[in-house]
C-alpha positions in Angstrom: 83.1 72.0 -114.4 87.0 71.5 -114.1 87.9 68.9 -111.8 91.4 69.6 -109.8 93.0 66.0 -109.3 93.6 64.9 -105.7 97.5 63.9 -105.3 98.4 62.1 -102.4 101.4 62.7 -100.2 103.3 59.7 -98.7 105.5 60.8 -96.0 107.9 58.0 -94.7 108.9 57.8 -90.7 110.5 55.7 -88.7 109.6 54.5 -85.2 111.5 52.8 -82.2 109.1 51.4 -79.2 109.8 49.5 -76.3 107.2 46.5 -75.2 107.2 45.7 -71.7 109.1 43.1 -71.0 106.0 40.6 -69.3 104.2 41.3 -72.4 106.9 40.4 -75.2 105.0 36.9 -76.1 102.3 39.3 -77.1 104.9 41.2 -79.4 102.7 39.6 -82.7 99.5 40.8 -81.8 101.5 44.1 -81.7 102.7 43.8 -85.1 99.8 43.0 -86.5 97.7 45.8 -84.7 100.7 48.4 -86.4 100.3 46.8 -89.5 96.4 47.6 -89.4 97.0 51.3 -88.3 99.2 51.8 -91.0 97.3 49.9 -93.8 94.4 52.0 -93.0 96.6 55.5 -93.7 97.5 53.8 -97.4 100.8 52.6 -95.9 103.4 49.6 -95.4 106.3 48.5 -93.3 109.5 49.3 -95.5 111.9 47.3 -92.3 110.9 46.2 -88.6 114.0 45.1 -86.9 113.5 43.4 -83.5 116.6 44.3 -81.0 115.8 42.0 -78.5 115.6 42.6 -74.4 117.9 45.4 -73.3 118.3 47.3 -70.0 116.8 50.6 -70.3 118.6 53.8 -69.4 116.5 54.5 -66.4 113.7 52.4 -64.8 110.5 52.8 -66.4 107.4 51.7 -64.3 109.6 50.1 -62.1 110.6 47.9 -65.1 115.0 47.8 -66.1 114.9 46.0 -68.9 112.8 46.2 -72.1 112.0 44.6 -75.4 113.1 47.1 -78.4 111.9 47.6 -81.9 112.9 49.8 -84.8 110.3 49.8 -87.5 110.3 52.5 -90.7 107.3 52.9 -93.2 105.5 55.4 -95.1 102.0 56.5 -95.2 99.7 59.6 -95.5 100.4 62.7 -93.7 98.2 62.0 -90.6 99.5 58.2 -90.1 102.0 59.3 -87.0 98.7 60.7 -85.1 97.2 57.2 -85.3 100.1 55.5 -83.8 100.7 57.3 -81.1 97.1 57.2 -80.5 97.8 53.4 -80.6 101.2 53.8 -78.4 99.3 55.9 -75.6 96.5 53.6 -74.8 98.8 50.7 -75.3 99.9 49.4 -71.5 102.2 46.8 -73.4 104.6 49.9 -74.8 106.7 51.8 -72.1 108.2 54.1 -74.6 107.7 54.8 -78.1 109.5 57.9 -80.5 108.3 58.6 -84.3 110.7 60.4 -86.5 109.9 61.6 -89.9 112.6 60.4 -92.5 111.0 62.3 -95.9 108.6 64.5 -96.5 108.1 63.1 -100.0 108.2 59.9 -100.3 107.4 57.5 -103.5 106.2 54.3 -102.5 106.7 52.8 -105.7 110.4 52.9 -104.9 110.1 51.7 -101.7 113.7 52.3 -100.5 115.5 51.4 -97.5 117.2 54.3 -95.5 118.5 57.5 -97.1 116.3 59.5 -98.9 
């Protein structure tokens, strides 16, 4: 019987999330718990810039000020599920955002920004 080969699609995105600022010594574990989810879709961190404590727009949960990060990877196509999964339940993220960058993305390349 003819066999169709299974090729996987990467798709790369790029996320910027907010840790509430009593819970920023616990930015790490954070990392690390990302890193997991994003392992588990066949992916990797391509860049994970920490901005530091800023003062939010608008109060959130009471809360002015916030700890921001700007991460980009690539994964399989159901990887952004899984992190806002993560980013829901979460109470140490007031506000998260996932954009997709590509829709076809070559991890052997592994480039930073533009397509």
């Amino acid at each position: 019987m003819f066999e169709i080969p299974t090729v996987k699609c990467y798709r790369k995105w790029e996320s910027l999330f907010i840790i509430h600022p009593d819970k920023v010594e616990e930015k790490g574990a954070i990392f690390e718990k990302l890193k997991q989810i994003i392992q588990s879709k066949e992916g990797d961190f391509l860049k994970l810039e920490e901005w530091g404590m800023r003062k939010l727009a608008y109060p959130i949960q009471k809360k002015t000020r916030g700890y921001y990060v700007l991460t980009e990877f690539y994964g399989l196509a159901d990887l952004p599920h899984e992190l806002e999964n993560f980013f829901r339940i979460d109470e140490r993220i007031l506000r998260y955002i996932i954009i997709k960058l590509d829709d076809k993305f070559q991890p052997e390349t592994k480039q930073e920004g533009g397509n």
